[in-house]
DRENNUNU-744642 format. One line per field, with one value per residue (C-alpha): residue number from 1; residue in one letter; x, y, z. Coordinates in steps of 0.1 Angstrom, whole numbers, padded with zeros to 4 digits. Layout:
// DRENNUNU-744642
marba: [NUM	...]
torkol: [A	...]
u: [X	...]
v: [Y	...]
w: [Z	...]
This chain:
// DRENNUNU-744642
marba: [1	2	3	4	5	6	7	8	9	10	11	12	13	14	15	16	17	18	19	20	21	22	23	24	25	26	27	28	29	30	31	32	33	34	35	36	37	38	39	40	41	42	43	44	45	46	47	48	49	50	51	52	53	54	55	56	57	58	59	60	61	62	63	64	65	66	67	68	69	70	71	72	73	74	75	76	77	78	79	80	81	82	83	84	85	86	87	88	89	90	91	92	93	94	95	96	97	98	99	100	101	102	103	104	105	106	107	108	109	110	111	112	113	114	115	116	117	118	119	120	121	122	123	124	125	126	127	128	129	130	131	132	133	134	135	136	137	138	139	140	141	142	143	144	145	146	147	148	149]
torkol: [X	X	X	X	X	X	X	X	X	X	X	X	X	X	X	X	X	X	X	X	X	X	X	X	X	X	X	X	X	X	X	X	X	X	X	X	X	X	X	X	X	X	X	X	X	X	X	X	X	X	X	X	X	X	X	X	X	X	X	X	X	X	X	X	X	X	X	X	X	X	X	X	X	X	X	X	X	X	X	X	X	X	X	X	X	X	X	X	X	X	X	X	X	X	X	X	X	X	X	X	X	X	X	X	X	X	X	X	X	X	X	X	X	X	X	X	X	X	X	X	X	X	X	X	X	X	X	X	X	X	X	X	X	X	X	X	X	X	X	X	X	X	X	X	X	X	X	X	X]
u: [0001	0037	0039	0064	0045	0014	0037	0046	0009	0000	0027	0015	-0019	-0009	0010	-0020	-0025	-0026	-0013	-0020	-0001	0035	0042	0054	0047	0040	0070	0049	0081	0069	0098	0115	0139	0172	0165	0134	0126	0092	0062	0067	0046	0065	0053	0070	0063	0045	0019	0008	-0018	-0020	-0046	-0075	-0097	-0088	-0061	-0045	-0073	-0068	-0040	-0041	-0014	-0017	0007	0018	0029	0041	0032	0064	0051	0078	0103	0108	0081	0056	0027	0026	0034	0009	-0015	0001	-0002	-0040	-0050	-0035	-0052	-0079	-0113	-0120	-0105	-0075	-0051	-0066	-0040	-0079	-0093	-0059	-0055	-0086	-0098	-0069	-0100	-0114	-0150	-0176	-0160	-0124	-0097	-0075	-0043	-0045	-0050	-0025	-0052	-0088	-0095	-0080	-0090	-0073	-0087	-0068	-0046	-0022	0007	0004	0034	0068	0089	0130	0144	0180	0187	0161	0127	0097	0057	0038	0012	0009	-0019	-0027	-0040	-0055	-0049	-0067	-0059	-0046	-0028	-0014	0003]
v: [0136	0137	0100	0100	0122	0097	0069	0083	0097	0058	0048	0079	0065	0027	0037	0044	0000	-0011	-0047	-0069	-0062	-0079	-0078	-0037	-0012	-0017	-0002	0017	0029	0049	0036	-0002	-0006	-0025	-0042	-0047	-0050	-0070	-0063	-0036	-0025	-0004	0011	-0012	-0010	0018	0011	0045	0051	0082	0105	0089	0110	0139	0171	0153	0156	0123	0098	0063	0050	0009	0007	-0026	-0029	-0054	-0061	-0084	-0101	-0116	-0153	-0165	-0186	-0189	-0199	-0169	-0144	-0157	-0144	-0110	-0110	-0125	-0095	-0072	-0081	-0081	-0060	-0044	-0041	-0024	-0037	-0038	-0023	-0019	0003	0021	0033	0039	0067	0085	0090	0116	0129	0135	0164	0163	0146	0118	0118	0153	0165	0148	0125	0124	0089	0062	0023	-0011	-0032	-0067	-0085	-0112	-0134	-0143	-0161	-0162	-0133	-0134	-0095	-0089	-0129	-0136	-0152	-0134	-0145	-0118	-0106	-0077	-0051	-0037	0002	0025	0058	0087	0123	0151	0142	0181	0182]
w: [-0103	-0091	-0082	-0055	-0032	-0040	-0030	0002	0010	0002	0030	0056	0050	0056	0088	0113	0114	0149	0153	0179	0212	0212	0172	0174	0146	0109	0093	0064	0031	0003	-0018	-0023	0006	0004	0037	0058	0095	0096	0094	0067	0041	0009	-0026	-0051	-0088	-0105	-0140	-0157	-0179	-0195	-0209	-0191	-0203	-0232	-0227	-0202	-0181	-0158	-0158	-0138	-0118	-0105	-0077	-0065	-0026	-0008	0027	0043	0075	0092	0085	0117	0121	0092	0110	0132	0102	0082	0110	0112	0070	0074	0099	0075	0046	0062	0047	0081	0114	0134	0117	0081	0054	0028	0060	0065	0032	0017	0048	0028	0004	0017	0025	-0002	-0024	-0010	-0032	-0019	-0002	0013	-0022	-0043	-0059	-0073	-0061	-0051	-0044	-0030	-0057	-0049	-0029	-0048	-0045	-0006	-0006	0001	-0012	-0012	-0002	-0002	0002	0030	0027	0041	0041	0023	-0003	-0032	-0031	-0062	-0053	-0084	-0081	-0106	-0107	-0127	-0159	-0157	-0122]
């Protein structure tokens, strides 16, 4: 798997969220920014398992994003982080993300991946980025494919 082009199919898929009217668009990176504009969502750290399976058949990757809601007023980001996080809906990053799956027989990500799953959401809390405080949580996304590509 060439892991940048998973990271940036991760933040294509992430990008079709809707948030409520009045909070704008979900700023969706495929790469840790040096400065944010809230509500952004970004590929941050990268795990990798090799040799899932024998010859380098699969390899793993557990991706950790981070989903920055806003720091102006906590109360109202922590809505706009809750709707995110959220298993279903609009505005749900789980929904958003995993339709990047694929029908029955098709890999993910347009190809780039076997599988992939949002298996957790962590750390809602808040999160310093370049000297600023923002609310916000970690998703932890697995992502399976071809140890040979």
């Amino acid at each position: 798997m060439q892991i940048s082009a998973v990271r940036d199919a991760i933040a294509d898929a992430a990008r079709v969220v809707q948030l409520p009217t009045g909070i704008g668009k979900l700023t969706c990176l495929g790469y840790v920014p040096d400065s944010v504009v809230v509500p952004v969502f970004f590929t941050a750290e990268v795990d990798i398992t090799f040799d899932k399976t024998m010859g380098r058949g699969t390899d793993e990757l557990m991706i950790t994003c981070r989903v920055l809601a806003g720091r102006a007023d906590d109360r109202s980001a922590q809505r706009i982080l809750d709707a995110l996080l959220s298993g279903a809906g609009e505005a749900s990053l789980k929904q958003a993300i995993e339709a990047a799956r694929g029908g029955p027989g098709e890999y993910a990500l347009g190809g780039l991946a076997d599988d992939l799953h949002l298996e957790r959401v962590q750390g809602y809390r808040w999160y310093e980025h370049q000297g600023s405080s923002y609310v916000g949580a970690e998703l932890a996304i697995k992502v399976i494919g071809d140890g040979r590509t």
